[in-house]
C-alpha positions as a printed NumPy array, in Angstrom:
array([[ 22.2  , -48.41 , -25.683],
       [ 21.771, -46.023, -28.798],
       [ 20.306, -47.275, -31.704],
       [ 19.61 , -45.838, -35.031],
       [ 18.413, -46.857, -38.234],
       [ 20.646, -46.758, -40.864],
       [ 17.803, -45.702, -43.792],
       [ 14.852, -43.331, -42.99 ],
       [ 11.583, -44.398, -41.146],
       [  9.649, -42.744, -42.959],
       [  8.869, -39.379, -44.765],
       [  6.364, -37.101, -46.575],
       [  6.138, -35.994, -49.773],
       [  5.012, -32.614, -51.368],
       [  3.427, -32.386, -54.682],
       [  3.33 , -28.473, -54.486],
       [  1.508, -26.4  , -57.106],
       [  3.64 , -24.801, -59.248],
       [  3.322, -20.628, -59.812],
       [  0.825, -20.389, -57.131],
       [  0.833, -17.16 , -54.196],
       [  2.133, -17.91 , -50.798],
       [  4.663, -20.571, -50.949],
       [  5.724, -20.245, -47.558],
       [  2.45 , -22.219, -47.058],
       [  4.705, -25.147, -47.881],
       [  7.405, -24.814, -45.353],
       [  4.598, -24.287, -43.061],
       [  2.995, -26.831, -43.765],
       [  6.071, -29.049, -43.746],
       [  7.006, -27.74 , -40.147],
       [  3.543, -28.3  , -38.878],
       [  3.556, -32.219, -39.852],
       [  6.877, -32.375, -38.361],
       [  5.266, -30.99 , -35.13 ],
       [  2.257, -33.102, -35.748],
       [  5.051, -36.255, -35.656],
       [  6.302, -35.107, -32.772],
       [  3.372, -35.081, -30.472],
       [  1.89 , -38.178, -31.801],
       [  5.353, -40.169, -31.297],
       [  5.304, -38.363, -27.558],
       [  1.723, -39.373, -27.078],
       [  2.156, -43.383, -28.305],
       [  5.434, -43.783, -26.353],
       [  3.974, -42.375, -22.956],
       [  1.643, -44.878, -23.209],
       [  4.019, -47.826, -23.868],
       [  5.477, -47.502, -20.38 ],
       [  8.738, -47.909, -20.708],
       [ 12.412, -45.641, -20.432],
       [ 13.293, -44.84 , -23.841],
       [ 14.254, -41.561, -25.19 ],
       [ 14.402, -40.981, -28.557],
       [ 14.914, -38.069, -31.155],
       [ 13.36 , -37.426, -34.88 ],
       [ 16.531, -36.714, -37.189],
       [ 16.625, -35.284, -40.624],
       [ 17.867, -37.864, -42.64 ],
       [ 17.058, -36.567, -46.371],
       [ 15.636, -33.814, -48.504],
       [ 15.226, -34.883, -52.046],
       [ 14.794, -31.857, -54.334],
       [ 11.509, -31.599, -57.471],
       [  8.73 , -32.673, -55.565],
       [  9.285, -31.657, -52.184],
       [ 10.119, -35.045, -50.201],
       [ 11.672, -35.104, -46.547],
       [ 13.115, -38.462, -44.998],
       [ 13.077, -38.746, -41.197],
       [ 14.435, -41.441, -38.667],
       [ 14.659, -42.191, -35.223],
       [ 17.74 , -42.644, -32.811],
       [ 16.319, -44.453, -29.458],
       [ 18.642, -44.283, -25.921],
       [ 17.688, -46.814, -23.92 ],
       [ 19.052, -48.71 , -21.031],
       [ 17.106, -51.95 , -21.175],
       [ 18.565, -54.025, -23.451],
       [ 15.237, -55.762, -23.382],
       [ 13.092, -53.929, -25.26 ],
       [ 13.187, -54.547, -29.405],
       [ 13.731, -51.101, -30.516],
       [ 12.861, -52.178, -33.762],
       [  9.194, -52.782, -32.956],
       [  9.485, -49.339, -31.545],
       [ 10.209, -47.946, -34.881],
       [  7.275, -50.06 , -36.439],
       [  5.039, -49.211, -33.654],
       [  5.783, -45.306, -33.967],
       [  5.428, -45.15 , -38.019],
       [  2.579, -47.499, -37.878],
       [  0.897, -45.061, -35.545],
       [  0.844, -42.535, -37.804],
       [  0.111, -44.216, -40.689],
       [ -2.785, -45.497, -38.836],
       [ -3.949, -42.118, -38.164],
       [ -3.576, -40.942, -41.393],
       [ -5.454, -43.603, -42.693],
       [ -8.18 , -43.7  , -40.614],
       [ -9.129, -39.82 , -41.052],
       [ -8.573, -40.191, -44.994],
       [-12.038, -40.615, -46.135],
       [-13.295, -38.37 , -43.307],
       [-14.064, -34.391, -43.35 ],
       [-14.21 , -34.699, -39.28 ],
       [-14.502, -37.15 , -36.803],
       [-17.333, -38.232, -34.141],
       [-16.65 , -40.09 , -30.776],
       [-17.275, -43.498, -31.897],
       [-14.854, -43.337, -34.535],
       [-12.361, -41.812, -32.32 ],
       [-13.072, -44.723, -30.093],
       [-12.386, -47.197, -33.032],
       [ -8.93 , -45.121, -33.989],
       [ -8.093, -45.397, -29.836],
       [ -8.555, -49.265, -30.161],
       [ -6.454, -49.45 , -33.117],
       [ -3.534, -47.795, -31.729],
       [ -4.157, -49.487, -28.707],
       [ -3.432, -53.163, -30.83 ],
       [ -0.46 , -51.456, -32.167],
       [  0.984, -51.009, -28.548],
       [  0.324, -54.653, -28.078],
       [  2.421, -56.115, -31.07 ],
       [  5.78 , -54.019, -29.343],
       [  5.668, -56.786, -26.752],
       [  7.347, -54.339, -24.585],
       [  5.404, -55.071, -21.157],
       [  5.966, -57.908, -19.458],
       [  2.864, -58.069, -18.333],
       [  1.064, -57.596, -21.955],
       [ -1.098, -54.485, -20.137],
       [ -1.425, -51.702, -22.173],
       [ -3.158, -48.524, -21.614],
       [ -5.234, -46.997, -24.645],
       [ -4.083, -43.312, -25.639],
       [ -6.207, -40.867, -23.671],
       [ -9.245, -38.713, -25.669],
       [ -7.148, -35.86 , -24.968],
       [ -3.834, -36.527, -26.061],
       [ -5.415, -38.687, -29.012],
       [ -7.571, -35.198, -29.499],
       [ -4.377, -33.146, -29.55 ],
       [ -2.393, -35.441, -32.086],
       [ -5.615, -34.968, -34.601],
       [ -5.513, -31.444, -33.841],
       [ -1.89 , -30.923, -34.601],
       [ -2.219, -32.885, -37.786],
       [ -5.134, -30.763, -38.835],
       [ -2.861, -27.33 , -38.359],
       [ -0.57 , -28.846, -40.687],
       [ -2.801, -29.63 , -43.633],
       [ -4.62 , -26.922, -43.394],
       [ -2.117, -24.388, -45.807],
       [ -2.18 , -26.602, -48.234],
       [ -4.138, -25.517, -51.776],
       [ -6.889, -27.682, -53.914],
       [ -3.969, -28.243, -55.983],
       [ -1.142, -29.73 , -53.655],
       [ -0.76 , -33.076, -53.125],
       [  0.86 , -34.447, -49.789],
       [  2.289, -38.143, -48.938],
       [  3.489, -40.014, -45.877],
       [  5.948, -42.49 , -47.267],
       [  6.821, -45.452, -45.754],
       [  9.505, -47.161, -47.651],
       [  8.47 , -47.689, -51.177],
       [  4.437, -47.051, -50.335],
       [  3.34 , -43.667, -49.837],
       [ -0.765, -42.81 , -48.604],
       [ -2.022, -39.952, -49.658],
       [ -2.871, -37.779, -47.462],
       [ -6.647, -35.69 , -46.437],
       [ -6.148, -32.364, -46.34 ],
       [ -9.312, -31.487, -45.88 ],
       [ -9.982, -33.053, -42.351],
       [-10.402, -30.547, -39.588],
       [-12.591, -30.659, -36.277],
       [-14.191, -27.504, -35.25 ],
       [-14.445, -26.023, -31.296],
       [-17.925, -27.89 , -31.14 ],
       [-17.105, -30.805, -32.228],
       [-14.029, -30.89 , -30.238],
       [-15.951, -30.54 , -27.069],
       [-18.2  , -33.844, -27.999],
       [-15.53 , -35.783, -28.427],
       [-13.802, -35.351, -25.405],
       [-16.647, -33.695, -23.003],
       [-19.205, -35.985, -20.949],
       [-20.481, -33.453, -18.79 ],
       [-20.325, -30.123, -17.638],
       [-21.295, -28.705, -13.663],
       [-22.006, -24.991, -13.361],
       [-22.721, -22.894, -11.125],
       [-22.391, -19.432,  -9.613],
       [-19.886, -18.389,  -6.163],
       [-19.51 , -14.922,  -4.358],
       [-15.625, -15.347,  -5.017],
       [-12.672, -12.568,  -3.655],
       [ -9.894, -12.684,  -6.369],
       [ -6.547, -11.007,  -6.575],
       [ -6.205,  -9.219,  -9.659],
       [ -2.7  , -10.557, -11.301],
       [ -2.903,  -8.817, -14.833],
       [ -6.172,  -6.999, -15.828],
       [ -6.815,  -5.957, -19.059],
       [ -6.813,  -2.061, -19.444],
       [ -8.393,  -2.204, -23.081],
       [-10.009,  -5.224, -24.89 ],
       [-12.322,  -7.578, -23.685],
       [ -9.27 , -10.225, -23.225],
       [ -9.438, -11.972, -20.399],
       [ -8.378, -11.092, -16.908],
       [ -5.58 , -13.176, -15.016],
       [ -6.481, -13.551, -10.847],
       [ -4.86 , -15.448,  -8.442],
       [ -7.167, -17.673,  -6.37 ],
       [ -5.201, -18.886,  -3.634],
       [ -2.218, -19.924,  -5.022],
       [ -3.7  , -20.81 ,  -8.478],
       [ -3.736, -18.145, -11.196],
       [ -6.92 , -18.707, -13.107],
       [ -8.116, -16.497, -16.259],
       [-11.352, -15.002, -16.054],
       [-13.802, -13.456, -18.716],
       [-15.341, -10.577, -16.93 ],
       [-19.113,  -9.699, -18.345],
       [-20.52 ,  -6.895, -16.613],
       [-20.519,  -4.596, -18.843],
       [-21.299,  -1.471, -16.952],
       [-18.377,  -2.085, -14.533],
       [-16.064,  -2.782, -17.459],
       [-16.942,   0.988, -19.347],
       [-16.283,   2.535, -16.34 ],
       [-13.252,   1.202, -15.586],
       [-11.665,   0.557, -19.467],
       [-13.5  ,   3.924, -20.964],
       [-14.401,   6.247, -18.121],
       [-11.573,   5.8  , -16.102],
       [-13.91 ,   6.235, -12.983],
       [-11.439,   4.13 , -10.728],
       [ -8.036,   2.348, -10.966],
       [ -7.373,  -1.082, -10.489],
       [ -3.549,  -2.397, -10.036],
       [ -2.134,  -6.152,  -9.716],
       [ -2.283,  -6.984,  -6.162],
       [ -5.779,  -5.211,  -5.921],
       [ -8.843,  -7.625,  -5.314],
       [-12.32 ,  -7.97 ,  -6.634],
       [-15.435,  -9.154,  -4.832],
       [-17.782, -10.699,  -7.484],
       [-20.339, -13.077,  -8.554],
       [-18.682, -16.07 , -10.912],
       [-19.973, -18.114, -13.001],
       [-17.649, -21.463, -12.461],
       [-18.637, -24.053, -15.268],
       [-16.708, -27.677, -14.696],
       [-16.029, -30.246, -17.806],
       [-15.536, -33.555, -17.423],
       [-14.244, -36.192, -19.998],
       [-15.844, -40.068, -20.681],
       [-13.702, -41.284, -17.987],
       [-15.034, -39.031, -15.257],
       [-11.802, -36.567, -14.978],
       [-11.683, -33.169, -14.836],
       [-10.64 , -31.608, -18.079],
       [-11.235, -27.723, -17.604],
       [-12.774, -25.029, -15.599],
       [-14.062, -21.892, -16.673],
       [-14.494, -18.743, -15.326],
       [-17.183, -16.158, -15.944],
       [-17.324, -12.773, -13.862],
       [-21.162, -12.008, -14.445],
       [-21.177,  -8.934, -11.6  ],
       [-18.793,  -7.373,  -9.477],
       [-19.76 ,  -6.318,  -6.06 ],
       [-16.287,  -4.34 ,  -4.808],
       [-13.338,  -3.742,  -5.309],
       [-10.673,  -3.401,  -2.708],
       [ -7.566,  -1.614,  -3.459],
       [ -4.837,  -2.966,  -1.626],
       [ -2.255,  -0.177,  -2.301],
       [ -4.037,   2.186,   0.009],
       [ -5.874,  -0.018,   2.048],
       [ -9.486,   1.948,   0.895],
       [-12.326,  -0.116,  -0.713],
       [-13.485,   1.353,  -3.81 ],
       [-17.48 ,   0.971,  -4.696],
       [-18.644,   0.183,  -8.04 ],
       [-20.889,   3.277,  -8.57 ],
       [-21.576,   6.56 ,  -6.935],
       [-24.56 ,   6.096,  -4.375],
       [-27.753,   6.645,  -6.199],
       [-28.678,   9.032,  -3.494],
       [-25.287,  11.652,  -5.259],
       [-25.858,  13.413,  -7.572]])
């Protein structure tokens, strides 16, 4: 069954400053919030449960103020589910989220708690599980929705005014909201495990000149590594004292540190090479020492 509105869902409205520098910020901008629709839509259907694909369509661009009118079409094969609640579920969503982070610079983790239980009603009112269970959006993909809609806001000048529309209402939008790399980490990390291995990696790509960091394969994972002995690096990036190739594997001391979210899962691991002890080329089958012996001269 394919079913699509015959009006837009909803849209957003730009109230750009007139004779201003850079006005591709607004077509940024205006791609960004599309982007930020699109992962927030992904992120509250996943956690609906149910098969139902859907697409965002274009339905409108009205010219002065710059407005843009979107809609959904749903596929679905259960004839069950009230697509319509869908469509309220999805714009209420966002206007939820745009709501909530109005008034607000950043966010902390009870309020993002508070946002995860409103959403989390939201689900409820689709009456699309049988069962009325409902799982509440994850930090992270909560997180990555805020994120997106803070990358498109952020072009935007003291002077422009943006809107989400919803039929004839429109909320003004925050442009000002953001979450730095700190606070991004208290929101979704609980607590972090680290500690230092004697770990042989295969070099995959090394980096010949910045301080970028290294890709090794570690078993059958590839895992990126931030390499900080410093003495090793100049002589292999400056002094060109030795060569190292992909295939080619380091013996080193890492510095492994483990994150974990509020609901005990692993959300990253990090990788810090604090001192290399050898390196064995594997082209020639010789192993290559870090320094001359102190005893050469």
């Amino acid at each position: 069954m394919v079913f699509s509105s015959s009006t837009a869902d909803f849209g957003f409205k730009i109230d750009f400053a007139r004779n201003t520098e850079d006005p591709a910020r607004i077509f940024r901008a205006l791609s960004e919030l599309i982007k930020f629709c699109e992962i927030t839509d992904q992120t509250l259907i996943k956690y609906l449960d149910i098969d139902v694909k859907y697409k965002l369509i274009l339905d409108d661009i009205e010219e002065g103020s710059l407005i843009v009118w979107l809609k959904y079409a749903f596929d679905s094969i259960n004839e069950k589910i009230n697509l319509k609640l869908i469509y309220s579920y999805l714009v209420s969503g966002k206007s939820c989220i745009i709501e909530f982070v109005q008034q607000k610079n950043t966010i902390n983790r009870s309020e993002l708690i508070n946002l995860q239980e409103r959403l989390h009603n939201s689900a409820k009112e689709t009456k699309t599980n049988p069962f009325d269970i409902y799982i509440p959006v994850k930090d992270k993909d909560l997180v990555l929705s805020l994120d997106s809609f803070q990358s498109a806001v952020c072009d935007f000048q003291d002077l422009d005014k943006l809107y989400y529309l919803i039929g004839e209402s429109n909320v003004s939008v925050n442009q000002n909201f953001g979450i730095s790399d700190s606070q991004r980490e208290s929101l979704l990390v609980k607590d972090k495990k680290t500690s230092t291995l004697e770990m042989i990696l295969k070099v995959k790509k090394p980096d010949y000149l910045g301080e970028s960091k290294w890709q090794f394969k570690d078993k059958r994972r590839t895992i990126e590594v931030k390499i900080t002995d410093s003495d090793w690096l100049e002589s292999f990036q400056k002094n060109r004292e030795f060569s190292i190739k992909p295939g080619d594997a380091i013996k080193a001391e890492v510095e492994v540190t483990s994150k974990y979210g509020f609901s005990g899962e692993l959300l990253s691991t990090e990788y810090v090479l604090k001192k290399v002890i050898e390196v064995v080329s594997m082209h020639d089958g010789s192993q290559l020492s870090l320094f001359k012996d102190k005893d050469q001269k």
